[in-house]
CHARMM-style PDB file with segment names, atoms N, HN, CA, C and O in Angstrom:
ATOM      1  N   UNK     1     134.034  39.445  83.396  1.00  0.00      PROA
ATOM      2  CA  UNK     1     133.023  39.481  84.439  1.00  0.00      PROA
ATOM      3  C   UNK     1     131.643  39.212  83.853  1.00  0.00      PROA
ATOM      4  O   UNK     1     130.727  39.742  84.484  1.00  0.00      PROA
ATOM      5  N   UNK     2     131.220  38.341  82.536  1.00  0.00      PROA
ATOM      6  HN  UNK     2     131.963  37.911  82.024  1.00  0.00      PROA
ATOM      7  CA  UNK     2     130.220  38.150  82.353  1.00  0.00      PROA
ATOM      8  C   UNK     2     129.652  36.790  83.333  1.00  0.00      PROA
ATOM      9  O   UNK     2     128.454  36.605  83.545  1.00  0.00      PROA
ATOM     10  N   UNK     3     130.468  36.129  83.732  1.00  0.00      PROA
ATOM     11  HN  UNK     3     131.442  36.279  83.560  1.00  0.00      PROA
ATOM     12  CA  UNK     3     129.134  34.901  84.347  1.00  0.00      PROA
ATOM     13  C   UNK     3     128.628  35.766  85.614  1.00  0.00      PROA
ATOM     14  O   UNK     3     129.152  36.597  86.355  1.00  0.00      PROA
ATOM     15  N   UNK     4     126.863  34.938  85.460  1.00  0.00      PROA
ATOM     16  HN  UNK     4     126.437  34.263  84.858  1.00  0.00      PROA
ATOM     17  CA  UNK     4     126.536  35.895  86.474  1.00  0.00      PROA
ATOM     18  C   UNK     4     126.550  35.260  88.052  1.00  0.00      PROA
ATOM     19  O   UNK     4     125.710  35.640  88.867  1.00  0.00      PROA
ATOM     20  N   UNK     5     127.325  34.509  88.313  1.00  0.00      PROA
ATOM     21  HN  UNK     5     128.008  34.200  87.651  1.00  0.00      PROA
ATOM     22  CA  UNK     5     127.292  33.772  89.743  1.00  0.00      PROA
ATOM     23  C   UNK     5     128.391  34.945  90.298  1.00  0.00      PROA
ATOM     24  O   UNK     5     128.287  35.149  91.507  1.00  0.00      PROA
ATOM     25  N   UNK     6     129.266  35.622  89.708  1.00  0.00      PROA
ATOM     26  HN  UNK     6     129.350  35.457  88.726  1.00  0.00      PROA
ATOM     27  CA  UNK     6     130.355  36.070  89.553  1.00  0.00      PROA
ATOM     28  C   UNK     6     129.851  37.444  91.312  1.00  0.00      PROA
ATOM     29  O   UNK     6     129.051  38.379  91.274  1.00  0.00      PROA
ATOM     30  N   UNK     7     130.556  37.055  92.337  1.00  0.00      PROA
ATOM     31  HN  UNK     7     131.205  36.295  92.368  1.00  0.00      PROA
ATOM     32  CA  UNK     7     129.955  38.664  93.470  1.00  0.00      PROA
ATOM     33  C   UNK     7     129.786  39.767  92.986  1.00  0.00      PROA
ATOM     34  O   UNK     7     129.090  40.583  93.590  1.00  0.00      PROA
ATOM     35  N   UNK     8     130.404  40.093  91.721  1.00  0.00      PROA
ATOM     36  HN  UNK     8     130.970  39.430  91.230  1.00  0.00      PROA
ATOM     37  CA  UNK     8     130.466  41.204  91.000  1.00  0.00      PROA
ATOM     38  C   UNK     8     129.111  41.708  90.560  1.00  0.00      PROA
ATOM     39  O   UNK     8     128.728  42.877  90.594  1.00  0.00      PROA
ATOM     40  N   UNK     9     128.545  40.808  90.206  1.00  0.00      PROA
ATOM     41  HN  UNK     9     128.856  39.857  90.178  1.00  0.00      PROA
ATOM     42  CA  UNK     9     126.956  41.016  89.994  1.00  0.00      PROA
ATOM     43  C   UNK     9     125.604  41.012  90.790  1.00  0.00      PROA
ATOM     44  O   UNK     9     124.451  41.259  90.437  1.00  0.00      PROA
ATOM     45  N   UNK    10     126.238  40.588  92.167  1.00  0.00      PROA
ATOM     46  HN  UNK    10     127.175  40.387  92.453  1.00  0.00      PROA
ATOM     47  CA  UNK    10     125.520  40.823  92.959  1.00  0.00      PROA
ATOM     48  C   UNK    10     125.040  42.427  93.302  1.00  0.00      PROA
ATOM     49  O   UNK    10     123.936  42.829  93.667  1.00  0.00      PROA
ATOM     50  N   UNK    11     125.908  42.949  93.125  1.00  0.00      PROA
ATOM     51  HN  UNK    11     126.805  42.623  92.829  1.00  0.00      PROA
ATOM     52  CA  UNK    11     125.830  44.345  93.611  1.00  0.00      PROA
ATOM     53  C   UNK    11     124.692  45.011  92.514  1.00  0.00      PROA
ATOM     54  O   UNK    11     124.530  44.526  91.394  1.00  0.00      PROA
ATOM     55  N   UNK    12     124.172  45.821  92.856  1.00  0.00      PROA
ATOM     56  HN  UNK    12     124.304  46.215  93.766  1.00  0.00      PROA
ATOM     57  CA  UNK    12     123.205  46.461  91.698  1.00  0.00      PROA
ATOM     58  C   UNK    12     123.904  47.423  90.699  1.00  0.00      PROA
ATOM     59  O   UNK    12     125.133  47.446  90.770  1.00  0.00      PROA
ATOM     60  N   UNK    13     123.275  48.261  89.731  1.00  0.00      PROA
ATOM     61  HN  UNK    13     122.277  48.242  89.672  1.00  0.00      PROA
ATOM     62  CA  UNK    13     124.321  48.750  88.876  1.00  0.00      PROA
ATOM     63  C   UNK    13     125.092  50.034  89.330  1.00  0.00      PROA
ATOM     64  O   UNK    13     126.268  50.153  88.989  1.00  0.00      PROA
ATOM     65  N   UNK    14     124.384  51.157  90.207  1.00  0.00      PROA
ATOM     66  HN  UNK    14     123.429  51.060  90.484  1.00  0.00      PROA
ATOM     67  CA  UNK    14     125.372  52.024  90.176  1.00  0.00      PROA
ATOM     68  C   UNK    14     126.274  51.465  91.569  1.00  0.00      PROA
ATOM     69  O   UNK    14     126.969  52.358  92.054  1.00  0.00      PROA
ATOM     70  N   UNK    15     126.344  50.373  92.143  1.00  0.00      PROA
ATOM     71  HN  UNK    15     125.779  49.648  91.749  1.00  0.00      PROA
ATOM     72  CA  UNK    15     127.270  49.922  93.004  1.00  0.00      PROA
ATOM     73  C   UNK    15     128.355  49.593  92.323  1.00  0.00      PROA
ATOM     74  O   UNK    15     129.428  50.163  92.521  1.00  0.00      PROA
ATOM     75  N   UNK    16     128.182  48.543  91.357  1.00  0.00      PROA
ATOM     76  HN  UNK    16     127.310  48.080  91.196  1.00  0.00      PROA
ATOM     77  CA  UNK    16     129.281  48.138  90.239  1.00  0.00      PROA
ATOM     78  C   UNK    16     130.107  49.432  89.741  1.00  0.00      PROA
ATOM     79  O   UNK    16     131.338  49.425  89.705  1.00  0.00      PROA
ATOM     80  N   UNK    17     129.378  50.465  89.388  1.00  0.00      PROA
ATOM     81  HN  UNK    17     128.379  50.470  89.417  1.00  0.00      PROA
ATOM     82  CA  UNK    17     129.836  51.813  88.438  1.00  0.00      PROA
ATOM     83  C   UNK    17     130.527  52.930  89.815  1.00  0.00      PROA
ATOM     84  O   UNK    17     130.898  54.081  89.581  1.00  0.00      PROA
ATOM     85  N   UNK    18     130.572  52.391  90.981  1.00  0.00      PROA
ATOM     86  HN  UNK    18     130.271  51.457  91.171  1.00  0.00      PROA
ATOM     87  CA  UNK    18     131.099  53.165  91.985  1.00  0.00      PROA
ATOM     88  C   UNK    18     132.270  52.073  92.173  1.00  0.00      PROA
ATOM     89  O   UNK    18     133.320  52.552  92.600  1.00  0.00      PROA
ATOM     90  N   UNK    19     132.267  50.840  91.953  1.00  0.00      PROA
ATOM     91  HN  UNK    19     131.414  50.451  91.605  1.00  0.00      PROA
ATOM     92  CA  UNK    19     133.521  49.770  92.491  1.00  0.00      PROA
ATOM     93  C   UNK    19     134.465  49.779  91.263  1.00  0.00      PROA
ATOM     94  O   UNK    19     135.612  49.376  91.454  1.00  0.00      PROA
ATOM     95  N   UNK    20     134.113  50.194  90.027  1.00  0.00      PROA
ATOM     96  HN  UNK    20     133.181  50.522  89.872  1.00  0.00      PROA
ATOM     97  CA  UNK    20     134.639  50.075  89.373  1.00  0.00      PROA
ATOM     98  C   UNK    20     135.588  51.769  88.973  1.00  0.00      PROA
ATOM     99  O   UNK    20     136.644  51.852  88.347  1.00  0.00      PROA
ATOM    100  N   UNK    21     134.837  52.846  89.533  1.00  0.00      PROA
ATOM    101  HN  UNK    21     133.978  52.778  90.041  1.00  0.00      PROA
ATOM    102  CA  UNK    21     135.762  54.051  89.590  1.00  0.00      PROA
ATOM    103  C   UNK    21     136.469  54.070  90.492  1.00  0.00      PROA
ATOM    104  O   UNK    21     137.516  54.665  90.233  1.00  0.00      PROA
ATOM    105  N   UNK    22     136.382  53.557  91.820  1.00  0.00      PROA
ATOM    106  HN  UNK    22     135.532  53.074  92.030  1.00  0.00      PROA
ATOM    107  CA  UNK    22     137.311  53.017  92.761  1.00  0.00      PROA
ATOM    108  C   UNK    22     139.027  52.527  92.329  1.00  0.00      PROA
ATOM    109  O   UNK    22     140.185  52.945  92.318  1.00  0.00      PROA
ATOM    110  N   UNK    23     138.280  51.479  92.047  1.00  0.00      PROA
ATOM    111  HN  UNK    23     137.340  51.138  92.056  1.00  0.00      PROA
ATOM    112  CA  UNK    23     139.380  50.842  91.252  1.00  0.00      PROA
ATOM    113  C   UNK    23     140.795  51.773  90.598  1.00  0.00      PROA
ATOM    114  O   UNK    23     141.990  51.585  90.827  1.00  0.00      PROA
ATOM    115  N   UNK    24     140.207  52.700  89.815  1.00  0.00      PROA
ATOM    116  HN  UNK    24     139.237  52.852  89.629  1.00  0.00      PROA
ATOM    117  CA  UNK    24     140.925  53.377  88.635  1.00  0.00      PROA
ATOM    118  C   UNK    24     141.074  54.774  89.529  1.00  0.00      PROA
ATOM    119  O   UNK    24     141.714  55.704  89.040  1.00  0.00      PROA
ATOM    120  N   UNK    25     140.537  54.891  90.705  1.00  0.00      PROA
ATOM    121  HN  UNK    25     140.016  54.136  91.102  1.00  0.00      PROA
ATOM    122  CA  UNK    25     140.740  56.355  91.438  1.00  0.00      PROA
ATOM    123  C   UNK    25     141.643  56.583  92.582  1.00  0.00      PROA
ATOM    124  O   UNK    25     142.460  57.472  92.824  1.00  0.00      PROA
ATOM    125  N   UNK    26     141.233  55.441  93.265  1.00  0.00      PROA
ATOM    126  HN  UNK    26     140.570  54.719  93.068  1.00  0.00      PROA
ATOM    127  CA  UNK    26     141.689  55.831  94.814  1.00  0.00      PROA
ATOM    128  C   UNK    26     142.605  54.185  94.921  1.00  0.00      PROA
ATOM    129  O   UNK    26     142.561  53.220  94.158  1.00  0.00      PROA
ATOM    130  N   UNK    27     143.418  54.413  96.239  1.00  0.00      PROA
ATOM    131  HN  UNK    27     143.454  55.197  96.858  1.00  0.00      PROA
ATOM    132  CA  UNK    27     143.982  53.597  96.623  1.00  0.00      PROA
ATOM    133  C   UNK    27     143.841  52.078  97.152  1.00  0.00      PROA
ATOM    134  O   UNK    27     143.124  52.194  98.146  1.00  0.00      PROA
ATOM    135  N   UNK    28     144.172  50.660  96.988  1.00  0.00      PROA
ATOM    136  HN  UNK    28     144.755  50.566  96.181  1.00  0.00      PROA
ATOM    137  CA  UNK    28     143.802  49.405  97.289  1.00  0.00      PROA
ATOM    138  C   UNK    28     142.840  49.591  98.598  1.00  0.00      PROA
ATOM    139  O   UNK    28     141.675  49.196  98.625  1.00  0.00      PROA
ATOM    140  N   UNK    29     143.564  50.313  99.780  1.00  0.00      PROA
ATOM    141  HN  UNK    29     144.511  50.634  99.758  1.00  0.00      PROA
ATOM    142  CA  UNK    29     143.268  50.198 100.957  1.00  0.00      PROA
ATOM    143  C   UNK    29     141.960  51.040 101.090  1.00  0.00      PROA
ATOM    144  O   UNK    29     141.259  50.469 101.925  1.00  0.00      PROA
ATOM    145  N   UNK    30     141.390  52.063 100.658  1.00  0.00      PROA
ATOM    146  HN  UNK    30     141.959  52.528  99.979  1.00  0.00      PROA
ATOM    147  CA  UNK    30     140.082  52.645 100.144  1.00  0.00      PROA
ATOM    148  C   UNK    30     138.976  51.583  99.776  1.00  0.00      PROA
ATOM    149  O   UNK    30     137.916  51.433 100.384  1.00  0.00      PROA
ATOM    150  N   UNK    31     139.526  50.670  98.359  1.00  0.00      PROA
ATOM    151  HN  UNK    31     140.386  50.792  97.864  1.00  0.00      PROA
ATOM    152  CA  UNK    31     139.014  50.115  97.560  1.00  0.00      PROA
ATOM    153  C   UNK    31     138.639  48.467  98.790  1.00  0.00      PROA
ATOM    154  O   UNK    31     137.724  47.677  98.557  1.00  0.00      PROA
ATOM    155  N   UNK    32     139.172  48.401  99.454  1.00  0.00      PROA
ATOM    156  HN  UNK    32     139.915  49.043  99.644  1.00  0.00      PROA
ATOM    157  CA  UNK    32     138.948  47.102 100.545  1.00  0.00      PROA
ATOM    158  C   UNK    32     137.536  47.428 101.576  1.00  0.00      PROA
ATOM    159  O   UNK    32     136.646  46.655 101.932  1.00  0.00      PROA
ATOM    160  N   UNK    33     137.774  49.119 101.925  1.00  0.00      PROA
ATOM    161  HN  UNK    33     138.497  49.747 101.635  1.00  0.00      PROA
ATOM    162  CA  UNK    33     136.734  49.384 103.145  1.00  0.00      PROA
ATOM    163  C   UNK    33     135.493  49.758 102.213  1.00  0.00      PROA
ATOM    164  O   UNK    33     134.293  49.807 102.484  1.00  0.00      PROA
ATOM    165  N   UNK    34     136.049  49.958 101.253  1.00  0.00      PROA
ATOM    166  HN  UNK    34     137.024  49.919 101.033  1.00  0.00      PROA
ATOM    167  CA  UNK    34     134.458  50.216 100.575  1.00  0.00      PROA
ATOM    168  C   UNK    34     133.626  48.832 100.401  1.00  0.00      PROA
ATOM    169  O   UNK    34     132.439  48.701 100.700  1.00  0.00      PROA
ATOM    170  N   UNK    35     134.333  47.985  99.949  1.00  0.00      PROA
ATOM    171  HN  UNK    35     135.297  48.091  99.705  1.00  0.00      PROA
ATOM    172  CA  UNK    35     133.642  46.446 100.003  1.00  0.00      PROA
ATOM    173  C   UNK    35     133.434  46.003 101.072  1.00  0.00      PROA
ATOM    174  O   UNK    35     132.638  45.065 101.126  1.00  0.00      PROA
ATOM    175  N   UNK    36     134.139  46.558 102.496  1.00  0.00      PROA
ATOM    176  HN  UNK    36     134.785  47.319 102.452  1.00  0.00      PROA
ATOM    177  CA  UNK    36     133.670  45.743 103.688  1.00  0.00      PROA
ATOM    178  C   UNK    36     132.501  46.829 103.679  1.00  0.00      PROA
ATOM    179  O   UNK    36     131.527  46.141 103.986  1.00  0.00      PROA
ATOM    180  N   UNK    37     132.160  47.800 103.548  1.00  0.00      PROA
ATOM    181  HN  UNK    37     132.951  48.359 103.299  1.00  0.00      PROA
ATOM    182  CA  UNK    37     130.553  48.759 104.577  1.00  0.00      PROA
ATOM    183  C   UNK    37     129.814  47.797 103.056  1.00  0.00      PROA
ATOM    184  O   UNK    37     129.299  46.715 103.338  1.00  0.00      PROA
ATOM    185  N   UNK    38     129.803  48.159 101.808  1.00  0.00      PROA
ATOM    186  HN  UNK    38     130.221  49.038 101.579  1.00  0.00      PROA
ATOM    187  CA  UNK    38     128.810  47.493 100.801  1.00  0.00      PROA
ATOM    188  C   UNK    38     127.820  46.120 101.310  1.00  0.00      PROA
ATOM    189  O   UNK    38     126.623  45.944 101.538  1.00  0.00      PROA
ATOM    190  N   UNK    39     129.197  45.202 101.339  1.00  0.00      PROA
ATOM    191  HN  UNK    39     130.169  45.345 101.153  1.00  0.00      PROA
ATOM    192  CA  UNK    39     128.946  44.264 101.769  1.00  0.00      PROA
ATOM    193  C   UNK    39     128.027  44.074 103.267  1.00  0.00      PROA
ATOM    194  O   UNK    39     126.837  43.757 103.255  1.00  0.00      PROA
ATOM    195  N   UNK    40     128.506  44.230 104.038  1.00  0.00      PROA
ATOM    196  HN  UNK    40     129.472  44.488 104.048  1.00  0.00      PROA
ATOM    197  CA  UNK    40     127.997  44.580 105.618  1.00  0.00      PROA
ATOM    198  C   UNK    40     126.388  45.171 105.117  1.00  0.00      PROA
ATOM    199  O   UNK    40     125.418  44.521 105.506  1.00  0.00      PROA
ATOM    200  N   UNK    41     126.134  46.539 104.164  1.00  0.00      PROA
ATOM    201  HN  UNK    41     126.922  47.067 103.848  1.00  0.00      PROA
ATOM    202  CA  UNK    41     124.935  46.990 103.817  1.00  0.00      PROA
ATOM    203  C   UNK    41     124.040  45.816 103.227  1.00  0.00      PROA
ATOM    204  O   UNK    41     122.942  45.430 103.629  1.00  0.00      PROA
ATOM    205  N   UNK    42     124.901  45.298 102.032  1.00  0.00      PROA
ATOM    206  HN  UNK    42     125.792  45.612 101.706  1.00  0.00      PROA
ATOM    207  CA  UNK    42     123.551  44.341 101.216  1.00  0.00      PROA
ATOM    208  C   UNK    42     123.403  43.480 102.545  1.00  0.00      PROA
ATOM    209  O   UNK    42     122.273  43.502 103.035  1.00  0.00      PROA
ATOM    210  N   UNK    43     124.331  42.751 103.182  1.00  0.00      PROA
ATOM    211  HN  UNK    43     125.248  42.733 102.785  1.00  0.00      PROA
ATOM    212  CA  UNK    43     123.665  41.363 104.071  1.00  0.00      PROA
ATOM    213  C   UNK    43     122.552  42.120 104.906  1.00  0.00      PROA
ATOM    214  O   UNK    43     121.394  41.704 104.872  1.00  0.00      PROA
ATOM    215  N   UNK    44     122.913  43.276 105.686  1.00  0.00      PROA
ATOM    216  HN  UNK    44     123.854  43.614 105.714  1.00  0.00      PROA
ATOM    217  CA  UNK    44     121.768  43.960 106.476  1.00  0.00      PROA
ATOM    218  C   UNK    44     120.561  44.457 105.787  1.00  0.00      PROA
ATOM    219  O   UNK    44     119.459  44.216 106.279  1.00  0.00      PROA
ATOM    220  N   UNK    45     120.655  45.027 104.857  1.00  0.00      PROA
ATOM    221  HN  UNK    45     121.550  45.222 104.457  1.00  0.00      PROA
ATOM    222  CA  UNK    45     119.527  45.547 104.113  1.00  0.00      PROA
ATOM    223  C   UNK    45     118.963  44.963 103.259  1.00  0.00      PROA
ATOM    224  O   UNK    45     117.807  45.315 103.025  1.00  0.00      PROA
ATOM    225  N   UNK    46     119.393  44.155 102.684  1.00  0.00      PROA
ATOM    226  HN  UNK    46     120.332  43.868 102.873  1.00  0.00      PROA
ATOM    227  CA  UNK    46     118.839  43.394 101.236  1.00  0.00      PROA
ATOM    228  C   UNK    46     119.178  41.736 101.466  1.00  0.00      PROA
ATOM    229  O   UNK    46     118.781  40.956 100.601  1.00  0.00      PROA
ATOM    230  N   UNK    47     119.741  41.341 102.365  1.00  0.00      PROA
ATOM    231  HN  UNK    47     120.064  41.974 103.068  1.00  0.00      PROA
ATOM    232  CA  UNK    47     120.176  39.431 102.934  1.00  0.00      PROA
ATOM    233  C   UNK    47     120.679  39.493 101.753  1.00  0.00      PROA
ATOM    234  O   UNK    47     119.965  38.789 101.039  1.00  0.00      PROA
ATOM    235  N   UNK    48     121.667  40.029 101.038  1.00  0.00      PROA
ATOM    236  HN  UNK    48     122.248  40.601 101.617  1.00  0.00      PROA
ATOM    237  CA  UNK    48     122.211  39.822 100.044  1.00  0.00      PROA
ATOM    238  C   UNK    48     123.822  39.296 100.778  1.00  0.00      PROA
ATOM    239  O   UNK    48     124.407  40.119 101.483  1.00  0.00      PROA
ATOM    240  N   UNK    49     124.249  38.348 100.624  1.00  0.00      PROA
ATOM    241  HN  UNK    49     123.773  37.680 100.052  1.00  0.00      PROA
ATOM    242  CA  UNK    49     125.900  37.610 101.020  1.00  0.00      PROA
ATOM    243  C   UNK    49     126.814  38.059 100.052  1.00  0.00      PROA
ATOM    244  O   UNK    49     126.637  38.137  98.836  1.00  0.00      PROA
ATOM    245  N   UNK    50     127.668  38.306 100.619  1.00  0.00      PROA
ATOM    246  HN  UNK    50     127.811  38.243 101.607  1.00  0.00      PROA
ATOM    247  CA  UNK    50     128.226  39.120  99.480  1.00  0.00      PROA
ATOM    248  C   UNK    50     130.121  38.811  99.970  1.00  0.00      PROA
ATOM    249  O   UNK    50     130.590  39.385 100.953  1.00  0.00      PROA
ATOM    250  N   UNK    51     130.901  37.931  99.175  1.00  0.00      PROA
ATOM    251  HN  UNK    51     130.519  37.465  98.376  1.00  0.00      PROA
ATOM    252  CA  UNK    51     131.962  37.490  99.478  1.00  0.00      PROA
ATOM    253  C   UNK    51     132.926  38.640  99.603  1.00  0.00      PROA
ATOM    254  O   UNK    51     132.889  39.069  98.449  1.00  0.00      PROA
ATOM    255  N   UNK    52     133.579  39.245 100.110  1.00  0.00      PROA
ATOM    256  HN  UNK    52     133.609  38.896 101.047  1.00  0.00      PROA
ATOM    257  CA  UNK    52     134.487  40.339 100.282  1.00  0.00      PROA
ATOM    258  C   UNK    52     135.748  40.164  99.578  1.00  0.00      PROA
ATOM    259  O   UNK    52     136.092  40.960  98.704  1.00  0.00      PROA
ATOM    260  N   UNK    53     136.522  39.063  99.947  1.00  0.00      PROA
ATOM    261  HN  UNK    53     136.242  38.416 100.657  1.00  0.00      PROA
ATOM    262  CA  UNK    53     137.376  38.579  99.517  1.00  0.00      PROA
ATOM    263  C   UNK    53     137.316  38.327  97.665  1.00  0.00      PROA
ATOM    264  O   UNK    53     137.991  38.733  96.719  1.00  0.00      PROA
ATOM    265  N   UNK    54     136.458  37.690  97.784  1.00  0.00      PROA
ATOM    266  HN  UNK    54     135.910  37.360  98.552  1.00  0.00      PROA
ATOM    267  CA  UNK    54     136.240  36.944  96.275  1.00  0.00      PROA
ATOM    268  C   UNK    54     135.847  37.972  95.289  1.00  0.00      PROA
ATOM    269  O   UNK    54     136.205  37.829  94.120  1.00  0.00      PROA
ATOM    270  N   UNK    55     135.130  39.014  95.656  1.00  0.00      PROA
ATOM    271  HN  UNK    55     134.839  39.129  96.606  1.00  0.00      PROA
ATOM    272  CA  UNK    55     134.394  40.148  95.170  1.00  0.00      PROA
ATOM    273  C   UNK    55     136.242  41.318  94.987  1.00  0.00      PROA
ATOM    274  O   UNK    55     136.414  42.012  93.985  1.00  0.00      PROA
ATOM    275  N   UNK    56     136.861  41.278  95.652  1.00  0.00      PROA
ATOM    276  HN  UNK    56     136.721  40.715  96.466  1.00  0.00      PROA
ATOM    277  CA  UNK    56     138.030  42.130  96.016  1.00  0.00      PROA
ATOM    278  C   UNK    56     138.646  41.378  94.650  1.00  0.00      PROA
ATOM    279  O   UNK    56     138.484  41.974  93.586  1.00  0.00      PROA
ATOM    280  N   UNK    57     139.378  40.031  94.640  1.00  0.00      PROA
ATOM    281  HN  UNK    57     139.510  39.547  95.505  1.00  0.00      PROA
ATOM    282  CA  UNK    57     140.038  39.119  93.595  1.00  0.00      PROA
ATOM    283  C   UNK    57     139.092  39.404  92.002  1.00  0.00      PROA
ATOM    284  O   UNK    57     139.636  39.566  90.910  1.00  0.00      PROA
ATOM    285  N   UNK    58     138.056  39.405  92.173  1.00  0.00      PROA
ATOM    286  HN  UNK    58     137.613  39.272  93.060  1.00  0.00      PROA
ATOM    287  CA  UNK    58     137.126  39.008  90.708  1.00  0.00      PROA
ATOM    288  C   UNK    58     137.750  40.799  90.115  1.00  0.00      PROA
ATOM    289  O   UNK    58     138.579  40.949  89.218  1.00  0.00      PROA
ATOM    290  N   UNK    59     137.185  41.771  90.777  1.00  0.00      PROA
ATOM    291  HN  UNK    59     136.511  41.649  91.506  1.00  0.00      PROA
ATOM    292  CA  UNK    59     137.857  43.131  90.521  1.00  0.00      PROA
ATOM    293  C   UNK    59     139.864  43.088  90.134  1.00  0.00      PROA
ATOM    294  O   UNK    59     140.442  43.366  89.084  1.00  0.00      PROA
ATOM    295  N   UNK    60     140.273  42.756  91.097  1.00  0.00      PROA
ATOM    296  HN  UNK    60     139.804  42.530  91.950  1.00  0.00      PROA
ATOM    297  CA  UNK    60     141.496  42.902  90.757  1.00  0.00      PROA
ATOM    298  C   UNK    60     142.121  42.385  89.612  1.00  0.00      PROA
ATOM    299  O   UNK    60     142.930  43.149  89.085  1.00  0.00      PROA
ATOM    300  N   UNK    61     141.917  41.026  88.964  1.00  0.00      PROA
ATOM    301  HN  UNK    61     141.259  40.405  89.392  1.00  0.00      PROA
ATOM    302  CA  UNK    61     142.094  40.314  88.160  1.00  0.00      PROA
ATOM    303  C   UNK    61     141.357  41.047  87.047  1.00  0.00      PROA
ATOM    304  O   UNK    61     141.980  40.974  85.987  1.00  0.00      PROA
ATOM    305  N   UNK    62     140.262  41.704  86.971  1.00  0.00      PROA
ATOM    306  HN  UNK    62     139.757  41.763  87.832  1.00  0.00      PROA
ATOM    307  CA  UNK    62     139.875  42.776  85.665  1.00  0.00      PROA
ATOM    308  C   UNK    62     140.110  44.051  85.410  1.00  0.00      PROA
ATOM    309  O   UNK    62     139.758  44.884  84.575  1.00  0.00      PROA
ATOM    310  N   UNK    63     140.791  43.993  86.335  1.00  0.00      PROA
ATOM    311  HN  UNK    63     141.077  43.316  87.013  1.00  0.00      PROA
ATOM    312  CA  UNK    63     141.572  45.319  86.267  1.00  0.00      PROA
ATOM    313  C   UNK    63     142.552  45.482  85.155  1.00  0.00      PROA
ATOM    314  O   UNK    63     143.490  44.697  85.298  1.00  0.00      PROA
ATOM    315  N   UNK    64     142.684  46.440  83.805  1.00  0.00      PROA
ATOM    316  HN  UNK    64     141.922  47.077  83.689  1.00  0.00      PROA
ATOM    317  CA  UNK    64     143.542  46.326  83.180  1.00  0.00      PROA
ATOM    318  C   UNK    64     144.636  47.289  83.772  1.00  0.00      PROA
ATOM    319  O   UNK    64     145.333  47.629  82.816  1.00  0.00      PROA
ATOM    320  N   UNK    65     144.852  47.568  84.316  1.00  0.00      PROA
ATOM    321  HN  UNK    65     144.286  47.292  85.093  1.00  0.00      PROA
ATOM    322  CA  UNK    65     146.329  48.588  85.006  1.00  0.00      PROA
ATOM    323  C   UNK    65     147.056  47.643  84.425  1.00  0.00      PROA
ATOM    324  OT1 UNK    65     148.285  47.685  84.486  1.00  0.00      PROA
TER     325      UNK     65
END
């Protein structure tokens, strides 16, 4: 997850450090609604676009489980 075009980096840091205990805590279906309100927040609050999908894949794929 170093390039920074990557959705992963969109998020600021303790967003990343909350998506990423997600990950390792709670269940897929948890880990989906948390990226849909995030997401939904940055576009409303910050016009930040924020891919759900792509952001969901970039996580899963670094996931070492």
């Amino acid at each position: 997850m170093e390039n920074e075009n990557l959705e992963f980096f969109k998020l600021d840091h303790i967003d990343r450090k909350v998506l990423l205990w997600l990950v390792d805590h709670v269940p897929e279906k948890s880990i989906t609604a948390w990226i849909d309100y995030t997401a939904s927040e940055y576009q409303y609050k910050k016009a930040i676009r924020i891919d759900k999908e792509k952001l969901f894949k970039e996580v899963q794929e670094n996931d070492p489980k």
